[in-house]
Structure formats: C-alpha cells, structure tokens
N, C-alpha and C positions, 0 to 999 in steps of 0.2 A: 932621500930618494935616490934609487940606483941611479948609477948616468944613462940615462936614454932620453928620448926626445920628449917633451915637457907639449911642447907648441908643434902642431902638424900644419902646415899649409898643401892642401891636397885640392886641384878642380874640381873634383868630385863629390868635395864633402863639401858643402855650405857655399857653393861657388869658388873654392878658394880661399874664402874667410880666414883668420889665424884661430885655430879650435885649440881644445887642450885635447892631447890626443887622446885616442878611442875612445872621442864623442863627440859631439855636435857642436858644442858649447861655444860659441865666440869667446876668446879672453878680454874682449871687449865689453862681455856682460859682466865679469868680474870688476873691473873698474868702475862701469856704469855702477853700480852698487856701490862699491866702495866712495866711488863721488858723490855719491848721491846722500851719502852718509847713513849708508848698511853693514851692520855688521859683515864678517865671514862669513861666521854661521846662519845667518840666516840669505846669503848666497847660496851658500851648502845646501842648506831645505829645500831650496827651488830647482836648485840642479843636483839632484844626488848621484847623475855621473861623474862629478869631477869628485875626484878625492881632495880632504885636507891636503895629502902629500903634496898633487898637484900643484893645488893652488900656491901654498905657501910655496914652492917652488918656482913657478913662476915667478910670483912676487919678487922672490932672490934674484931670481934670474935678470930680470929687471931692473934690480935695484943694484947690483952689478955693471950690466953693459951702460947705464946710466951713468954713475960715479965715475966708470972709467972712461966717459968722455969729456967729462967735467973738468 
C-alpha cells in the first residue's frame, strides 16, 4: 500500500474514533472480529469499505509499532 494515512482520527467522523480512512469503520471492529475468532474475510463482507490493502496494513502497522516496543 502506498505511504499515506492507513488510520484517520478526525472529531467529525465517528466522534473521533480511530477509523480506517475514507470510511467509517472503527479499526476496533477489525480486532473485535479477529478476537472473536473471524476470519479477514468475512470482516471484509460486512465492511466492504475497507480494502484488503487496508486492512492487512494496518495489521503491519501494528505489528510493528508493537515489536518495536517490546
């Protein structure tokens, strides 16, 4: 995914929320799913604004600023 902003925190969109940008989406619901023991894909079905790219980017992103605090 190109380098641009993955996660928007904007007052205007969802209160503030962390969304995946240009949409709605908590990245909170992607976890919720994923804990909850849900596929990707079927995250994907239920929000088809977020791209694969997104997502799995995030994910990195994540799994990143994570490790490097470790």
């Amino acid at each position: 995914m190109k380098k641009r902003a993955i996660v928007v925190v904007d007052p205007e969109i969802m209160s503030g929320t962390p969304c995946f940008a240009g949409t709605r989406v908590p990245v909170r619901s992607l976890l919720d799913y994923l804990e909850g023991g849900d596929t990707l894909d079927e995250f994907l079905e239920q929000f088809p604004t977020v791209s694969r790219q997104q997502a799995i980017a995030f994910l990195e992103q994540a799994s990143k600023e994570l490790l490097a605090t470790a």
